[in-house]
N, C-alpha and C positions, 0 to 999 in steps of 0.2 A: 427433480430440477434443481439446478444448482446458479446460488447466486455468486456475479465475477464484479469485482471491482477492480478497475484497472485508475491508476492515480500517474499523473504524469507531473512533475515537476521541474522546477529550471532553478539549480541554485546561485545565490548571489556570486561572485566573482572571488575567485579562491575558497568558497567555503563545501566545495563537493568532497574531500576529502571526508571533513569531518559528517557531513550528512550520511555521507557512506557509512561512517562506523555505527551512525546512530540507527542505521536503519536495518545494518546488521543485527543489532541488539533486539530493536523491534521484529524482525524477523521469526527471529528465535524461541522469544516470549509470547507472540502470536499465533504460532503452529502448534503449542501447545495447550491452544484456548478450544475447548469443545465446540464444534462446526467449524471450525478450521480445517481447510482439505489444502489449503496451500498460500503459500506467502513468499513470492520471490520479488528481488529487487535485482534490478539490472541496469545498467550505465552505457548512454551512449555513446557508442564508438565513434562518431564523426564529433560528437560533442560531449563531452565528458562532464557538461554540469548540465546535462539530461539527463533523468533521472526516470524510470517507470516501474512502480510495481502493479505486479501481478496478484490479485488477490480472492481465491473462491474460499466459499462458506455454501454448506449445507443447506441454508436460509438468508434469509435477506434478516429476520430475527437474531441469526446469528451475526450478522455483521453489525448491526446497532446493539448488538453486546458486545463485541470489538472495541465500536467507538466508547464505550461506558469505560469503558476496564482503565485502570490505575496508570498502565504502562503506554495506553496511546496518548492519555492524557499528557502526562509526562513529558513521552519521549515524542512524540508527533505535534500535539498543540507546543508545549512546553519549549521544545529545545529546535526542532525541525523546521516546522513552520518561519520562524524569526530568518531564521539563513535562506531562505527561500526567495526570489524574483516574483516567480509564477506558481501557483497550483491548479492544478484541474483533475476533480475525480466523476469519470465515467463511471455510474451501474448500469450491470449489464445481467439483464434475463434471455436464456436458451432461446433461441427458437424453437415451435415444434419439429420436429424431423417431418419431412415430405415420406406422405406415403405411412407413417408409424400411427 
């Protein structure tokens, strides 16, 4: 079973550009953190300072090792957050499968 975080954001008024880069960055340095199965960011189309990523780990362990680490501190508390309107992070545990 695999734990998802999905993180939706609204950034301030012109500063999606730069969240974008920052999240790039975090992206990057996050898939190569062990329990890392995935880490996308995507931007929405009708609204451009919509922001959501996409986020599985192996464990729910592994993702409050995520939060620990140098780079979200940094890059997410640090620099991300501040440009930010709204945040809201859903965790999200599998259902069992019907029938499995």
């Amino acid at each position: 079973m695999t734990y998802v975080v999905i993180a939706r954001y609204r950034t301030q008024e012109g500063a999606q550009d730069t969240v974008l880069a920052l999240l790039d960055t975090m992206a990057a340095a996050s898939r190569r953190e062990p329990g890392n199965l995935a880490y996308r960011v995507h931007q929405g189309t009708e609204d451009p300072r919509a922001v959501v990523l996409y986020e599985e780990y192996a464990s729910e362990a592994d993702f409050t090792a995520h939060c620990a680490t140098g780079h979200f501190r940094e890059i997410v508390l640090g620099k991300v957050v501040p440009l930010l309107e709204s945040r809201d992070v859903l965790r999200c545990a599998p259902r069992p499968e019907v029938g499995a």
